[in-house]
Each structure stands twice: as C-alpha cells, then as structure tokens.
N, C-alpha and C positions, 0 to 999 in steps of 0.2 A: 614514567616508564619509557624508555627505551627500547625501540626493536630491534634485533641485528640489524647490520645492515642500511636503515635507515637515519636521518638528522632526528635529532627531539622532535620539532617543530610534525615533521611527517608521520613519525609516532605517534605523537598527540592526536593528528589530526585522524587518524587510521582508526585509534581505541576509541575518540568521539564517534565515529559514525557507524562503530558497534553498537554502540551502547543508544545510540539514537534507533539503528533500526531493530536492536533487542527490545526498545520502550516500544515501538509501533507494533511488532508481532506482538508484543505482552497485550497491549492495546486493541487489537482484531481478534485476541483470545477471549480479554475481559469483555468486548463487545459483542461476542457471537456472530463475529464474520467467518468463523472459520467453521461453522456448522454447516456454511454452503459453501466456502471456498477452500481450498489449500491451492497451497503456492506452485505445485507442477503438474497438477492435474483436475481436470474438470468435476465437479461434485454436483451439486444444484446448479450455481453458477460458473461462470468460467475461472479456469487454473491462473493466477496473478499474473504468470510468466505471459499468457495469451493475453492478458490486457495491457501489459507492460508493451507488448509485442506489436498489439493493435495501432497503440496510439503514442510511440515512438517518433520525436520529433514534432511533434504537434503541441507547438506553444500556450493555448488554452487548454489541455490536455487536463494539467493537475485542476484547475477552476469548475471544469466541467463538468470532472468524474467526484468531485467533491460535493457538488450541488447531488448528485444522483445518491452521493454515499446517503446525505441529510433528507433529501424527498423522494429517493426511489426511481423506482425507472425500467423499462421494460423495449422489449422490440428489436435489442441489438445483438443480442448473446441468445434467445431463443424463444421458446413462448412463457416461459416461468419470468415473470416480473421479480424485481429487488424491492423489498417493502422498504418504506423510509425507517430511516434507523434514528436511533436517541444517541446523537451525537454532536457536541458542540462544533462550529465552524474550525475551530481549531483544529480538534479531534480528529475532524472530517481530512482536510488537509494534511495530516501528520499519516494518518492512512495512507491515503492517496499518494502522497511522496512515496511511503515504502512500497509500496505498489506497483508503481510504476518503476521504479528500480532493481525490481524484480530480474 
C-alpha cells in the first residue's frame, strides 16, 4: 500500500507502526490498563500523555516503567499505588513503548 505523497518504503513503514501501536492499545484494553488509565486524561492513575510527558528523554525510561508495569509501584503519580499486573516482560515493554509515545 502506497500513500500519496510518500516512497513505498515510508508507506510501509507509516502502516507498520499503526498497526503496532493498534496491537498495544488492543493490549492495555485486553489487560485492564485502561480501567485506570486513558491516554489524555487522568482516571485512577495518570493520563499516558503525563507519563509520556514525564519521562521524555530519559534513556532508562522504557526499562523502568516496564518493571513497574510487572510489579507495581506507587509514590510518583499520588497516593493510589499501581498493583503488579499479569504481564509477560514482553508485554510489559510493548506497553510501555506505546506509552511513552503517547
């Protein structure tokens, strides 16, 4: 598929990282991340966009907040803790990317 305007190559590369970050939001749906978060505004936990926000440029960033997806964590966002979630390290990660790219 070809976009106006664009090479193949940039097409391609444009519909892959729809479709990767349609798999992650699919992914924070089937996980019940979204029961305490959505992506622009604060619910339980913080709006994606404020964490995206937070930890912008910060190279251990994705490692960090992935450990926190898998075991939880509390104290930065307010006084409601994040319970560790049933998430493979993968999973965790693939989150965490779309997350911070918010």
């Amino acid at each position: 598929m070809k976009l106006p305007g664009l090479s193949l190559v940039a097409s391609l590369a444009l519909v892959s990282q729809f479709a990767v970050a349609a798999g992650a939001e699919e992914l924070a749906k089937a996980k019940n991340c979204m029961s305490c978060h959505a992506v622009d505004k604060k619910v339980v936990g913080p709006a994606y966009k404020d964490v995206a926000a937070k930890y912008k440029g910060q190279k251990d960033a994705e490692d960090k907040l992935a450990q926190k997806v898998i075991k939880g964590g509390g104290g930065v966002w307010g006084q409601v803790p994040m319970p560790p979630n049933a998430v493979t390290d993968k999973e965790a990660h693939e989150l965490v990317k779309w997350v911070l790219s918010q």
